[in-house]
PyMOL Python script that loads the backbone (N, CA, C, O; Angstrom):
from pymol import cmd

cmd.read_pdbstr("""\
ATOM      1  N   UNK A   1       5.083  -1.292  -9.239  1.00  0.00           N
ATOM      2  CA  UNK A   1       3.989  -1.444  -8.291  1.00  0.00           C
ATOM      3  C   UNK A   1       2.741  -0.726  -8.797  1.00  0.00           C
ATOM      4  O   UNK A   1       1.695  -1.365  -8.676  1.00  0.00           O
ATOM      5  N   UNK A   2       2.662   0.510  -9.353  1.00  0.00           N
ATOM      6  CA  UNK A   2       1.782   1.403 -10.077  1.00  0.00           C
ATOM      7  C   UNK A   2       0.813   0.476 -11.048  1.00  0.00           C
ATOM      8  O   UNK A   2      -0.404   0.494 -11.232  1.00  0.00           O
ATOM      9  N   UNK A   3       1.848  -0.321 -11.574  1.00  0.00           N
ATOM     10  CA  UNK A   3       1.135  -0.606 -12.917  1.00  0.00           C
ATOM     11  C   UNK A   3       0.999  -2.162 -12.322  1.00  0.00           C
ATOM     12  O   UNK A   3       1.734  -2.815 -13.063  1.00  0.00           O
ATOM     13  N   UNK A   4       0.589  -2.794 -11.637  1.00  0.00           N
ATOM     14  CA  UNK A   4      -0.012  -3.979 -10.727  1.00  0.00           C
ATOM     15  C   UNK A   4      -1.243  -3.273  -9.850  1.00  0.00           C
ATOM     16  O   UNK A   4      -2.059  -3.970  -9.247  1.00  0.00           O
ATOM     17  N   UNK A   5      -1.264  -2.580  -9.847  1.00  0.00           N
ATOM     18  CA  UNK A   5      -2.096  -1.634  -8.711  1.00  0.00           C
ATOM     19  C   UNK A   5      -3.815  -1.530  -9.640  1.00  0.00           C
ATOM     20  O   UNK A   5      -4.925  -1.988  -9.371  1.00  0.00           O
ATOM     21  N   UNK A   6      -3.241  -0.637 -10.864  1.00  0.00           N
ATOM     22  CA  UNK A   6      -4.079  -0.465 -12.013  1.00  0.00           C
ATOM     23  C   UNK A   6      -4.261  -1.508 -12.394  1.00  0.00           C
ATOM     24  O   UNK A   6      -5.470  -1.687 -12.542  1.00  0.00           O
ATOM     25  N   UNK A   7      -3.563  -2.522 -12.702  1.00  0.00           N
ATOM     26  CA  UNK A   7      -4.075  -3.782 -13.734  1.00  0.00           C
ATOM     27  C   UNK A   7      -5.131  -4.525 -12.696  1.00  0.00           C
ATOM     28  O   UNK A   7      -6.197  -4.896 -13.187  1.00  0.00           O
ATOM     29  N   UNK A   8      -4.841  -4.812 -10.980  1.00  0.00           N
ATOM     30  CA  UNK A   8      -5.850  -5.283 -10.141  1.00  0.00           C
ATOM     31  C   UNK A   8      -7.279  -4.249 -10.210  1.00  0.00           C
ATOM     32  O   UNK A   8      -8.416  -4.691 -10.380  1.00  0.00           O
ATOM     33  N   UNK A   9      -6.953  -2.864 -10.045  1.00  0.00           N
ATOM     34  CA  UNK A   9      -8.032  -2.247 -10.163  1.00  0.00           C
ATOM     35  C   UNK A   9      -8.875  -2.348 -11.728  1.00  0.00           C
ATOM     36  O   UNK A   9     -10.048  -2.662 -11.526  1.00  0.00           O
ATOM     37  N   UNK A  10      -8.680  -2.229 -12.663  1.00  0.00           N
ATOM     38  CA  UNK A  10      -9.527  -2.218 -13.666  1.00  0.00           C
ATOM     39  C   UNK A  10     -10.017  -3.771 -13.744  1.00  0.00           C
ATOM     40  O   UNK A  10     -11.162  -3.876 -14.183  1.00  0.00           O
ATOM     41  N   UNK A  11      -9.323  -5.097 -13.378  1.00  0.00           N
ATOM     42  CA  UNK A  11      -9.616  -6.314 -13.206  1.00  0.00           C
ATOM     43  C   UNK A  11     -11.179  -5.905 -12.263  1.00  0.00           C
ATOM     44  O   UNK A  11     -12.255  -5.926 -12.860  1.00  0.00           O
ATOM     45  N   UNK A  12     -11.111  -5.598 -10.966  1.00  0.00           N
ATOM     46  CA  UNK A  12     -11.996  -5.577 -10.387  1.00  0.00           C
ATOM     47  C   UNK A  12     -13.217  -5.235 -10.352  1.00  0.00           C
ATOM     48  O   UNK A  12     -14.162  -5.715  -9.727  1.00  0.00           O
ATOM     49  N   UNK A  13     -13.108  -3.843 -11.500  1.00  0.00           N
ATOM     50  CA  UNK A  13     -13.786  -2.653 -11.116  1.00  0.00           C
ATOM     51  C   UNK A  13     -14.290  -3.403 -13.038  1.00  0.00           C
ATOM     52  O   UNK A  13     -14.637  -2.609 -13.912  1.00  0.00           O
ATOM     53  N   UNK A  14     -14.247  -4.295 -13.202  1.00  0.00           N
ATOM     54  CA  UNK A  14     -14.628  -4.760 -14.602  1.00  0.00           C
ATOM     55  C   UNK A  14     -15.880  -5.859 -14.281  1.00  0.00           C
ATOM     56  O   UNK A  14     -16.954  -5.962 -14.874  1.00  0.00           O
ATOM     57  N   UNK A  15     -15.433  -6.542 -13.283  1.00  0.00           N
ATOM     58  CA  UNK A  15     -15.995  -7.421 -12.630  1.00  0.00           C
ATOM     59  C   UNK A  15     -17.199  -7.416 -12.774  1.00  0.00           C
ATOM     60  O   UNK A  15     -17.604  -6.274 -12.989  1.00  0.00           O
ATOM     61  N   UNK A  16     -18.326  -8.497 -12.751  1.00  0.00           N
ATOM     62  CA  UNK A  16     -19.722  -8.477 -12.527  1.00  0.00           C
ATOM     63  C   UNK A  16     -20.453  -7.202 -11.028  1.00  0.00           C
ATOM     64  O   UNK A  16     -20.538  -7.452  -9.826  1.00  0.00           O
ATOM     65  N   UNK A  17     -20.843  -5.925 -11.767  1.00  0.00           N
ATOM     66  CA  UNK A  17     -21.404  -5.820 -10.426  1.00  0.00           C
ATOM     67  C   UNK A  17     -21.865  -6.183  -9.308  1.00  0.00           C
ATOM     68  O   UNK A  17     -21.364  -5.627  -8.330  1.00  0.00           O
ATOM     69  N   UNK A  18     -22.858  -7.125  -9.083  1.00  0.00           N
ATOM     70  CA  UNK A  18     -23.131  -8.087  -8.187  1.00  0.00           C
ATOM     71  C   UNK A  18     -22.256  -8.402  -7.211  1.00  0.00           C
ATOM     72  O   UNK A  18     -22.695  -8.609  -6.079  1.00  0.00           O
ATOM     73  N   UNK A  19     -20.750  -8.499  -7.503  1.00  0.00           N
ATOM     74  CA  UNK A  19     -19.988  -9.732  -7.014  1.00  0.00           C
ATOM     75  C   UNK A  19     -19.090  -7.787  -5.840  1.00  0.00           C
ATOM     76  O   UNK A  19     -18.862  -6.667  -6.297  1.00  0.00           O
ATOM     77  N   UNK A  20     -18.907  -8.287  -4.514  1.00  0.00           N
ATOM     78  CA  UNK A  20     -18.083  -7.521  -3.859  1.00  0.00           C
ATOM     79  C   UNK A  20     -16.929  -7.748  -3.818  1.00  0.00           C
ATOM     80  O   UNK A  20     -16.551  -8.828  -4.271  1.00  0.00           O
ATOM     81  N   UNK A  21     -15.861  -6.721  -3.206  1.00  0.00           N
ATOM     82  CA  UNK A  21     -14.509  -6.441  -3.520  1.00  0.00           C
ATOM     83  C   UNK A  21     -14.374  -7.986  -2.197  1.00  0.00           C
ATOM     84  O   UNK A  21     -13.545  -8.776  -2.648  1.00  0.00           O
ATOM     85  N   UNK A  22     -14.637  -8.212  -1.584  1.00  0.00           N
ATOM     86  CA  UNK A  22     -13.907  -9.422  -1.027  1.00  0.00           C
ATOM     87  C   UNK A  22     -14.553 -10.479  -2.108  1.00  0.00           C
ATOM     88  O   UNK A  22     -13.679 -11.090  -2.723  1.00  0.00           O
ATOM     89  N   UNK A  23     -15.660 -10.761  -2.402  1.00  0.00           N
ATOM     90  CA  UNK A  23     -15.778 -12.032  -3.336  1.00  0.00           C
ATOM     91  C   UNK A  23     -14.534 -12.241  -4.407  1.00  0.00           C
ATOM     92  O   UNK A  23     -13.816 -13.195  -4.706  1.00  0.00           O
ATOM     93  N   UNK A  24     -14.671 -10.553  -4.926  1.00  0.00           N
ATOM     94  CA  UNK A  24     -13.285 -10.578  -6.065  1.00  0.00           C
ATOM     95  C   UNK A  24     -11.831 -10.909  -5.470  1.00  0.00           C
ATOM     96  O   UNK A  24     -10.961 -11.260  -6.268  1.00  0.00           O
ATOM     97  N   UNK A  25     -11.522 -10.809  -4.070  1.00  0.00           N
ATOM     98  CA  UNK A  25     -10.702 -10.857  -3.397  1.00  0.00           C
ATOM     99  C   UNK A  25     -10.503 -12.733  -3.322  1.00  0.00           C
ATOM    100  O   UNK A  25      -9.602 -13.477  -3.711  1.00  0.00           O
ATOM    101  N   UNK A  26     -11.791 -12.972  -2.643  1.00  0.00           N
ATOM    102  CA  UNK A  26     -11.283 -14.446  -2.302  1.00  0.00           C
ATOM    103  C   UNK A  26     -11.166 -15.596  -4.191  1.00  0.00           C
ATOM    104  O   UNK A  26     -10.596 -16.664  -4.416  1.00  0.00           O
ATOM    105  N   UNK A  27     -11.866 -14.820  -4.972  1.00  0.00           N
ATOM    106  CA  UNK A  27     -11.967 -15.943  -6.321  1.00  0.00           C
ATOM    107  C   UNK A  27     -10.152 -15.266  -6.886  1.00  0.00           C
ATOM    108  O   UNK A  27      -9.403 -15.970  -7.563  1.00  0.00           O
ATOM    109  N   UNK A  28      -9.907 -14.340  -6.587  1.00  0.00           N
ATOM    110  CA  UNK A  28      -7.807 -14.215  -7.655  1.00  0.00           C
ATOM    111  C   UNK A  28      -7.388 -15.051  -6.433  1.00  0.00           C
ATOM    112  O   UNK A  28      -6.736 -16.047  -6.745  1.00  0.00           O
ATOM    113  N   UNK A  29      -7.597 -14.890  -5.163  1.00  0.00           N
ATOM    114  CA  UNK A  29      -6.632 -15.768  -4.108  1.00  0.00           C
ATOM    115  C   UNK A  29      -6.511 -16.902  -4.578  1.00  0.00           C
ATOM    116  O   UNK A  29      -5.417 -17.347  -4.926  1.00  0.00           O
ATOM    117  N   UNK A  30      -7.780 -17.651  -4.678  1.00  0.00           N
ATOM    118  CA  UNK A  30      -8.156 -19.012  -5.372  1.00  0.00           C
ATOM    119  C   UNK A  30      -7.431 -19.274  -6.604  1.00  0.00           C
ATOM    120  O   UNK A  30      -6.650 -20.188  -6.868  1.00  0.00           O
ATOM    121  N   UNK A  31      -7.827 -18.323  -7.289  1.00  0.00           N
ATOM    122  CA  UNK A  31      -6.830 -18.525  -8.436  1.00  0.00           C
ATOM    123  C   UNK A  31      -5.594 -18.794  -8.387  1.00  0.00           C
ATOM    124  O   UNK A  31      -5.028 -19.558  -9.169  1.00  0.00           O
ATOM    125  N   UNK A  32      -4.947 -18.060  -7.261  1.00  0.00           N
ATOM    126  CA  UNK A  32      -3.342 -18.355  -7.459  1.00  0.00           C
ATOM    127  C   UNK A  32      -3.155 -19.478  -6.662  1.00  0.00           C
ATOM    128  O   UNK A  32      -2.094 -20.098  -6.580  1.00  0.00           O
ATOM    129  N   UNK A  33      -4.209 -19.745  -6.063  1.00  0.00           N
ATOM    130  CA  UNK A  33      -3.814 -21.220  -5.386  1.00  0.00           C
ATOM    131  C   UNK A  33      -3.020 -20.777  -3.792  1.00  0.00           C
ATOM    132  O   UNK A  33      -2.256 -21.538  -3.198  1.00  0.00           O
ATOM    133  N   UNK A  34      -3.421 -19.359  -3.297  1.00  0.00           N
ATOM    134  CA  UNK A  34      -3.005 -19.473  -1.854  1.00  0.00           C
ATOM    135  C   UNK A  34      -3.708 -20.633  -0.800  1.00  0.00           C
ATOM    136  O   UNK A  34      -4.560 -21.434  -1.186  1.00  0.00           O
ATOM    137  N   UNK A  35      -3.222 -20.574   0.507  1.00  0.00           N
ATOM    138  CA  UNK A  35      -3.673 -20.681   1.741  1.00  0.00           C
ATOM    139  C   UNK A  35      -5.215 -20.356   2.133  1.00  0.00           C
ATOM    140  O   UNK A  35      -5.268 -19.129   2.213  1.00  0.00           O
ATOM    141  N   UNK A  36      -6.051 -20.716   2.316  1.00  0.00           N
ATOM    142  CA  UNK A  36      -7.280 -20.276   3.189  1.00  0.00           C
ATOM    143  C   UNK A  36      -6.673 -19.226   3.950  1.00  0.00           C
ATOM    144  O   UNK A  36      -6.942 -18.028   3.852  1.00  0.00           O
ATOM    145  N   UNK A  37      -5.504 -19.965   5.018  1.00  0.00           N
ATOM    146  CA  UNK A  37      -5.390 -18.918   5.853  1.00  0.00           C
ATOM    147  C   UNK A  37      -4.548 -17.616   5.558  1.00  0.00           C
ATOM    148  O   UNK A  37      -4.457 -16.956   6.593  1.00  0.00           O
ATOM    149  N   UNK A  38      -3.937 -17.058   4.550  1.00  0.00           N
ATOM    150  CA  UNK A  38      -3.821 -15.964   3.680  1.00  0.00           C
ATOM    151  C   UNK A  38      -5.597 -15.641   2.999  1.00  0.00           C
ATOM    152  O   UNK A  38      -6.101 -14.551   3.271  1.00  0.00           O
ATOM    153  N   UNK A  39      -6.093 -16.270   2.472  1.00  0.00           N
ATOM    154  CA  UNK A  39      -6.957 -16.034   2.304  1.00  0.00           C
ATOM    155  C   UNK A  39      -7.758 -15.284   3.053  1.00  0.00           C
ATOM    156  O   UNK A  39      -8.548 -14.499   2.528  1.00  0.00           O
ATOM    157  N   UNK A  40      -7.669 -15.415   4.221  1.00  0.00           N
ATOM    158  CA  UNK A  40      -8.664 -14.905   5.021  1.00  0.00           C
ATOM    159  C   UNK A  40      -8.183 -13.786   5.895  1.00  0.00           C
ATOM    160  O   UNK A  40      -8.968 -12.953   6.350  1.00  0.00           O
ATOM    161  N   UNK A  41      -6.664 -13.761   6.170  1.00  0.00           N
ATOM    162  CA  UNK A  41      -5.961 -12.140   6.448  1.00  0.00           C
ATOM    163  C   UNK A  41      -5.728 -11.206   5.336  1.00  0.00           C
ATOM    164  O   UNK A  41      -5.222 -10.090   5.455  1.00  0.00           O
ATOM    165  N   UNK A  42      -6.170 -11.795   4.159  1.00  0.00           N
ATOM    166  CA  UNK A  42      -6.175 -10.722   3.450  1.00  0.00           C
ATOM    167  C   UNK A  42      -7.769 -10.108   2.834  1.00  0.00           C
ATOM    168  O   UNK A  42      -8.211  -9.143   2.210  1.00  0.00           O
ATOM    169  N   UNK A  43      -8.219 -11.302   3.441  1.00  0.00           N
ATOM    170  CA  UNK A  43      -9.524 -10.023   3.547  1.00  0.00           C
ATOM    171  C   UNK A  43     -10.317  -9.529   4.745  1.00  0.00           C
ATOM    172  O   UNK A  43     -11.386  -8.925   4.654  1.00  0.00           O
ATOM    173  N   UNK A  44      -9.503  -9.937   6.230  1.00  0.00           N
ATOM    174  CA  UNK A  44      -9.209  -8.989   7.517  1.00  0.00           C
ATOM    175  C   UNK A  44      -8.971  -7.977   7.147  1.00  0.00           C
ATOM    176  O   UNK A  44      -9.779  -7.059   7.290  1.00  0.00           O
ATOM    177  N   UNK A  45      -7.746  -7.800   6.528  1.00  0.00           N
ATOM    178  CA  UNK A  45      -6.775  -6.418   5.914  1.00  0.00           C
ATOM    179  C   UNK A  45      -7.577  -5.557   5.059  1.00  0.00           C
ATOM    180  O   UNK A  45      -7.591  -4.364   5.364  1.00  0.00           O
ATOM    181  N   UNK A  46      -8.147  -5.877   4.199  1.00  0.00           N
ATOM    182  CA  UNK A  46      -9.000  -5.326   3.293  1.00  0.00           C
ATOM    183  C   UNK A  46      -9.991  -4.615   4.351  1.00  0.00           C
ATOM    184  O   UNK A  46     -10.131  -3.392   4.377  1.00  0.00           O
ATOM    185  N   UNK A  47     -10.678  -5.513   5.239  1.00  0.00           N
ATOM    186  CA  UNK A  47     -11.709  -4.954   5.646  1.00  0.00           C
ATOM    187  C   UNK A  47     -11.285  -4.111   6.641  1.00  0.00           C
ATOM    188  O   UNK A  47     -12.222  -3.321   6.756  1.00  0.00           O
ATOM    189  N   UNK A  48     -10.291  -3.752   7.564  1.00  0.00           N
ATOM    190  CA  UNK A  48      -9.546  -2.534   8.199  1.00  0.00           C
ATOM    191  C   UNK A  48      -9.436  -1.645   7.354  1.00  0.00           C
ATOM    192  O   UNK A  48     -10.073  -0.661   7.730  1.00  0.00           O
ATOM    193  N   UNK A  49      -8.943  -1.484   6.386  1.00  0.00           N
ATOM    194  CA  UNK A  49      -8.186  -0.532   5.359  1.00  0.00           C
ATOM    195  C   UNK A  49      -9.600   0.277   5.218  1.00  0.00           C
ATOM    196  O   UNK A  49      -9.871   1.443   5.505  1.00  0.00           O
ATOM    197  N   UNK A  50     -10.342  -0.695   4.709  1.00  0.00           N
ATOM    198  CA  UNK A  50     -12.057   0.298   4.216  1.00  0.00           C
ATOM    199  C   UNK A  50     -12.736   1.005   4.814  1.00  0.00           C
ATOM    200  O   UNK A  50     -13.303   2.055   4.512  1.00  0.00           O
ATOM    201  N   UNK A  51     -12.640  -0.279   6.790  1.00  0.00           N
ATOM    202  CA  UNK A  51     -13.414   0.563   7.814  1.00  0.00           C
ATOM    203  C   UNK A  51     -12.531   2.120   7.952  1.00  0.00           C
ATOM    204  O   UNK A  51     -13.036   3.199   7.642  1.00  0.00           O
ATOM    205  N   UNK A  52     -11.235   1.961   8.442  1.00  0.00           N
ATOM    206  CA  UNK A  52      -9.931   2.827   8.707  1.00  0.00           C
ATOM    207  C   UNK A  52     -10.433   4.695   7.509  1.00  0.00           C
ATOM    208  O   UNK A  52     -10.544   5.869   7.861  1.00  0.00           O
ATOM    209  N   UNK A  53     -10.591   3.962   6.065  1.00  0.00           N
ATOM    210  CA  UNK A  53     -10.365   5.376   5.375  1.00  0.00           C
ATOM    211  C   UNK A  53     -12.040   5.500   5.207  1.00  0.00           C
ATOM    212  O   UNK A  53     -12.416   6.241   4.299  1.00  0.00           O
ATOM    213  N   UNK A  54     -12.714   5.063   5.735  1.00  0.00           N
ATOM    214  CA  UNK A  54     -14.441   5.286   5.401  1.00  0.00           C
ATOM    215  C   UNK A  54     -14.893   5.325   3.826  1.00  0.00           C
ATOM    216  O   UNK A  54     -15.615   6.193   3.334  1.00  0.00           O
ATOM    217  N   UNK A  55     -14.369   4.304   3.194  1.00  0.00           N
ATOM    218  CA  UNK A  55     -15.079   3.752   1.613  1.00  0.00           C
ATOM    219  C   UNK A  55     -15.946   2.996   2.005  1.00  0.00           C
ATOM    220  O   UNK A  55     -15.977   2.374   3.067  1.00  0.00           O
ATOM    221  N   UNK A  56     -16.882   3.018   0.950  1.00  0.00           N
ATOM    222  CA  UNK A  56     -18.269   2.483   0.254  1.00  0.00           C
ATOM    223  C   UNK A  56     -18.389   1.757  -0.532  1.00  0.00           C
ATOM    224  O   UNK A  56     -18.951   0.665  -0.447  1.00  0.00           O
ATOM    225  N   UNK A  57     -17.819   2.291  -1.559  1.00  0.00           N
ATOM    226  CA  UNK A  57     -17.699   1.729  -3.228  1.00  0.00           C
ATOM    227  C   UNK A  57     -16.133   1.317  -3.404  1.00  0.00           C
ATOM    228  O   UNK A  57     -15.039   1.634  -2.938  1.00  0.00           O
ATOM    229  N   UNK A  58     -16.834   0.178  -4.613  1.00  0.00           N
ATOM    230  CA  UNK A  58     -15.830  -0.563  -4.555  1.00  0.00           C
ATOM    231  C   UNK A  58     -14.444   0.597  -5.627  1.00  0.00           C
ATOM    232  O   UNK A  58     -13.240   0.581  -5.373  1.00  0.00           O
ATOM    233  N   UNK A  59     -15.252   1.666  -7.025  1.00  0.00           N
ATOM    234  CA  UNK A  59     -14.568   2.572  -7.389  1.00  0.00           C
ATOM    235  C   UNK A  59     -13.826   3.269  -6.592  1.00  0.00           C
ATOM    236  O   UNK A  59     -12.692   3.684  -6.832  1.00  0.00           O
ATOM    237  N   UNK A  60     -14.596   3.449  -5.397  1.00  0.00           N
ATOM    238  CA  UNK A  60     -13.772   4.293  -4.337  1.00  0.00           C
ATOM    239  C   UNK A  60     -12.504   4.490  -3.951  1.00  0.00           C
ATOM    240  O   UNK A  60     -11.849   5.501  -3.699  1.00  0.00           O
ATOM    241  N   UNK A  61     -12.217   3.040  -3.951  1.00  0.00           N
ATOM    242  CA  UNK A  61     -10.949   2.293  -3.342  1.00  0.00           C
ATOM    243  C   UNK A  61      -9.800   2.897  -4.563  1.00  0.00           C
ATOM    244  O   UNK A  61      -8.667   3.214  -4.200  1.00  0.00           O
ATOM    245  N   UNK A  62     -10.179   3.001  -5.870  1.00  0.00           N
ATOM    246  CA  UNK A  62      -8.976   2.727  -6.270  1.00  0.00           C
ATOM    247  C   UNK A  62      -8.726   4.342  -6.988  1.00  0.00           C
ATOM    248  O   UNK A  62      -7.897   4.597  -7.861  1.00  0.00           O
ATOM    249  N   UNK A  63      -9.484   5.108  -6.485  1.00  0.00           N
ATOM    250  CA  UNK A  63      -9.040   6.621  -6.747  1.00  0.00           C
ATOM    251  C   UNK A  63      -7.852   7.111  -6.145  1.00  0.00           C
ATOM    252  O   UNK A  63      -7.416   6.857  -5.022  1.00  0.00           O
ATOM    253  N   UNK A  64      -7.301   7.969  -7.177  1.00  0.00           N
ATOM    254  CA  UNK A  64      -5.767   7.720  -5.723  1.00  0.00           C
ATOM    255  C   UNK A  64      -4.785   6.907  -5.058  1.00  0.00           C
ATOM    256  O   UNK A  64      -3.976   7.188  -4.174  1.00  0.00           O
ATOM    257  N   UNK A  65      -5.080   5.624  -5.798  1.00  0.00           N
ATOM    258  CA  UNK A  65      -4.471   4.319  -4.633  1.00  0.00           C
ATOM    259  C   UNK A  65      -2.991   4.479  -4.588  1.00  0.00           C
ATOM    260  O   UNK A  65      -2.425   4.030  -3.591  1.00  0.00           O
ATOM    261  N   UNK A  66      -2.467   4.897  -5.268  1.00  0.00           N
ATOM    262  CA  UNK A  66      -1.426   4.741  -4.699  1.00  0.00           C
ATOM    263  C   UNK A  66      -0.844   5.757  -3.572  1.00  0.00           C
ATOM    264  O   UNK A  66       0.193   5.341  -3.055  1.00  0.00           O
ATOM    265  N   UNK A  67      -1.320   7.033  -3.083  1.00  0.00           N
ATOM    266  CA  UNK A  67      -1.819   7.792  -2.184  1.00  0.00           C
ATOM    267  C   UNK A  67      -2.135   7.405  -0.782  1.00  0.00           C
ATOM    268  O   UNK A  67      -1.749   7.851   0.298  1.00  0.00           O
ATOM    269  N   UNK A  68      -3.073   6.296  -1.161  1.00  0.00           N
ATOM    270  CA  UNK A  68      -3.988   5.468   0.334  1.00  0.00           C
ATOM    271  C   UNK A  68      -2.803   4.865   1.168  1.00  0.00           C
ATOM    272  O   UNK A  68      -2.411   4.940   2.332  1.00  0.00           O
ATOM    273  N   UNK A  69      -2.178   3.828  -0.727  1.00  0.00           N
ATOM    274  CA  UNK A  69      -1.424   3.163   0.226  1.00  0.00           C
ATOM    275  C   UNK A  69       0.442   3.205   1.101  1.00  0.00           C
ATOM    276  O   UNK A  69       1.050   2.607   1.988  1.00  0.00           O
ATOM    277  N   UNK A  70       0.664   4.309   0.123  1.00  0.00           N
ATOM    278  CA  UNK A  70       1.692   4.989   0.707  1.00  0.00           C
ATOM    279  C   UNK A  70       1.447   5.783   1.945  1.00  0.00           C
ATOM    280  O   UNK A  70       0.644   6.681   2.196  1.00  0.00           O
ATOM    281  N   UNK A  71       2.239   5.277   2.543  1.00  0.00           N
ATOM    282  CA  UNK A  71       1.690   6.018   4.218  1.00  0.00           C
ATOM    283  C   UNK A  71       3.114   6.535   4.655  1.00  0.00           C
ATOM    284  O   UNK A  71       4.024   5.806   5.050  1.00  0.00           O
ATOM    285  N   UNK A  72       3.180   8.275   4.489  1.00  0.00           N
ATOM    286  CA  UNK A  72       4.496   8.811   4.737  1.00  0.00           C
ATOM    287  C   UNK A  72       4.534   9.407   5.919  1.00  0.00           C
ATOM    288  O   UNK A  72       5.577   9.930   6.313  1.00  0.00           O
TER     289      UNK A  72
END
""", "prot")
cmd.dss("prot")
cmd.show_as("cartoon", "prot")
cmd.util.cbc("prot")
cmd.orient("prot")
């Protein structure tokens, strides 16, 4: 899981500045050929998670991540 975590984060965080963590979100969905409607709870989810821990930046997100997303 660690090393899927990192390979999405440096994917992202490589990305055209310009482009936001949901744009990058909805163009890999696309890619894999999900659902719209996955498509679009997973960037509900995204956008709880961000409001929830108060990030900004899209670097932000992936300091620590595996930290954020382990919830003990």
């Amino acid at each position: 899981m660690n090393q899927r975590i990192n390979i999405f984060a440096n994917h992202l965080l490589s990305s055209a500045k310009s482009s936001t963590l949901l744009d990058d979100v909805r163009r890999i969905v696309r890619l894999k050929h999900y659902s719209l409607h996955t498509e679009r709870l997973y960037c509900e989810w995204i956008k709880q998670f961000v409001k929830f821990h108060r990030l900004g930046e899209k670097a932000v997100l992936f300091e620590d991540a595996e930290a954020k997303i382990e919830c003990r």
